[in-house]
N, C-alpha and C positions, 0 to 999 in steps of 0.2 A: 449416816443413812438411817432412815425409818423403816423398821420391821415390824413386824406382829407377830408373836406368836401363835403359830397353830398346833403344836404339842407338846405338850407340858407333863406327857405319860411317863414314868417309870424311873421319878428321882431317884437318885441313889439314896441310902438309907443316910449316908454319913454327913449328906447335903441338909443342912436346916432348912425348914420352910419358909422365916424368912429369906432367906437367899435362893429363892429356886420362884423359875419364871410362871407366868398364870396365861392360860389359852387366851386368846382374843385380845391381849393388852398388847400396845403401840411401845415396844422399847427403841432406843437411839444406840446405834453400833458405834464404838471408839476404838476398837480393835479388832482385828483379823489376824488369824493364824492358821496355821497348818500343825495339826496338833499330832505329836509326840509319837503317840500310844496308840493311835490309831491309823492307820493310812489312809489317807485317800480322805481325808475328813478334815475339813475346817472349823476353826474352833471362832467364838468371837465372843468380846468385853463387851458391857452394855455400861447406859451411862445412868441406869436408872436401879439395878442390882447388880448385886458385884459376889464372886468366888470369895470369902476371905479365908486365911488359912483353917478356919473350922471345917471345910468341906475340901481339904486337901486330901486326893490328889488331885480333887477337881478343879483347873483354873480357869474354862473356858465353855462357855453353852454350845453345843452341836449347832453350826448352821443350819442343818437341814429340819431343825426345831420351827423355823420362821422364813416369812417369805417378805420380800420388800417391800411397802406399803405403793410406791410404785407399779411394782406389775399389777399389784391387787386391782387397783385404780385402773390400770388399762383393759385388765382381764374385765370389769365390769363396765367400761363405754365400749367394749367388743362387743358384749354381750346388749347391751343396750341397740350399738348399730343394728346387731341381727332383729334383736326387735322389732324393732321401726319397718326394718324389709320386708317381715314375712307376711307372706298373705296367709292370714287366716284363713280365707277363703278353701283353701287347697287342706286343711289338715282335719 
């Protein structure tokens, strides 16, 4: 699945910069989890950067980091349909 990131705020100190994700870049999900440490929070592997043990305990980026390049696409021909509809006229 294609994602993009939309927040890339508040690495961990112990995360190197290479290994930690950048706003607005298209990464590819290879893994999903339910992570450990945190409840309620899904964790997910990318196939374009990776956790290596330098950034341990960190092994997985926060889903809620990224949104699926999917909805993105639909959320913008929604907004495109409303376009087309409105009558300017009226505002």
């Amino acid at each position: 699945m294609k994602v993009i990131c939309i927040d890339s705020s508040n690495k961990p100190d112990k995360v190197p910069d290479y290994e930690w994700i950048k706003e607005g870049i298209v990464y590819t999900v290879i893994q999903v989890v339910e992570m450990g440490l945190q409840k309620n929070k899904l964790g997910v592997k990318l196939k374009e950067v990776d956790l290596s043990e330098e950034s341990f305990p960190y092994q997985y980026y926060d889903l809620d980091r990224f949104i699926p390049v999917q909805m993105l696409n639909e959320l913008y021909q929604e907004k495109e349909k409303i376009a087309e509809t409105a009558d300017l006229e009226l505002i």
